[in-house]
N, C-alpha and C positions, 0 to 999 in steps of 0.2 A: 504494500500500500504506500510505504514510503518511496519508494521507487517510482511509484506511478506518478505521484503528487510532484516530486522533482523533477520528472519527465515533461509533465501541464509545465511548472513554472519555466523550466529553460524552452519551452514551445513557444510561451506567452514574453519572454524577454524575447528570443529570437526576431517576432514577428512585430515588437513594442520599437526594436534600437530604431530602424529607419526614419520612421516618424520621429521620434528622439532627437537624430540625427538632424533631421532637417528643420527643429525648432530652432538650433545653436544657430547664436550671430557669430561670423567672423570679425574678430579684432586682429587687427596687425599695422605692419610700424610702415608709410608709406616712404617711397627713397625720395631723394630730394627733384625739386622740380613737379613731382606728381600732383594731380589733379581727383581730388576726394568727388564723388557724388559723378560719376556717369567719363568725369574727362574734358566735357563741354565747356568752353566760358572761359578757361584758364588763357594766360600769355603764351601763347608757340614757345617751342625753342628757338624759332629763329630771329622772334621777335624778341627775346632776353637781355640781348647786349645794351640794346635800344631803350627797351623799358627802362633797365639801370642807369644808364645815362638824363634819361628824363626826370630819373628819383634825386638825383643828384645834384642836375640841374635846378631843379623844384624846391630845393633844398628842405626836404620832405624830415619834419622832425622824428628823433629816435626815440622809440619810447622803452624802459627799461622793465622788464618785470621777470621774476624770481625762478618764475618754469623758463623748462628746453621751449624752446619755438621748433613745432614739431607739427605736421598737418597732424589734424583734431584736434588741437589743444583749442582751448576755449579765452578768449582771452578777457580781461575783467571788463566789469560793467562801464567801468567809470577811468577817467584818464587815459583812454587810445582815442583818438581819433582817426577815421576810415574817411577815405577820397576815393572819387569816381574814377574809372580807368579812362582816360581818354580813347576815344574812338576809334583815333589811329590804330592803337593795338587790339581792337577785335569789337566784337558786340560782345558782352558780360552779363552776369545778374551780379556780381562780386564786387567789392571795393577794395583800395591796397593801405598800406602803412605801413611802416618800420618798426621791426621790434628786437633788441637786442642788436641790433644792425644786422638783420636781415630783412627784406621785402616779401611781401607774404601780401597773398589774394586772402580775402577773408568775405563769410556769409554775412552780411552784415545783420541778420534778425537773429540769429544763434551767436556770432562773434567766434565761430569755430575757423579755423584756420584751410580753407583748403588748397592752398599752393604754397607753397617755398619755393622763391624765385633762385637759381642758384647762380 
């Protein structure tokens, strides 16, 4: 009888993992340059040199805060300011600013980070 009942339950995980499976979100760490949410909307790589040069030019202030600047990080509520991408470099939903002295596309309703400009 015990046997049978251990037989049900490894039947019943068996047929349970897939579904399981396919509940889990993937987290993972993006490389640099990468584009969060589809790919869409980010600076080209051809377009990067140029971008920088425009931040520079802009003299786009630095803003300093305590986390890695890393696509998904979230950045705080208060004290970043976000600017519109100029058209030049593409149609967007995104805004940019500097953080850490890095340039970074950001969601501007979330503040979650989806590019690192490299």
């Amino acid at each position: 009888m015990r046997n049978h009942l251990l037989a049900i339950a490894a039947i019943a995980a068996a047929i349970g993992a897939p579904a399981a499976a396919q509940a889990q979100s993937t987290v993972g760490i993006a490389g640099p340059g990468a584009v969060v949410g589809g790919g869409a909307g980010g600076i080209a790589v051809n377009q990067r040199p140029a971008f920088r040069e425009y931040i520079v030019r802009e003299r786009v202030p630095n803003y300093t805060i305590p986390d890695r600047v890393v696509v998904g990080a979230v950045l705080p509520e208060s004290g970043v300011t976000f600017y519109d991408v100029p058209q030049s470099f593409g149609e967007t939903p995104y805004r940019y600013t500097v953080v850490n002295g890095e340039t970074v596309l950001v969601e501007p309703r979330t503040r979650r980070i989806v590019q690192v400009i490299d």
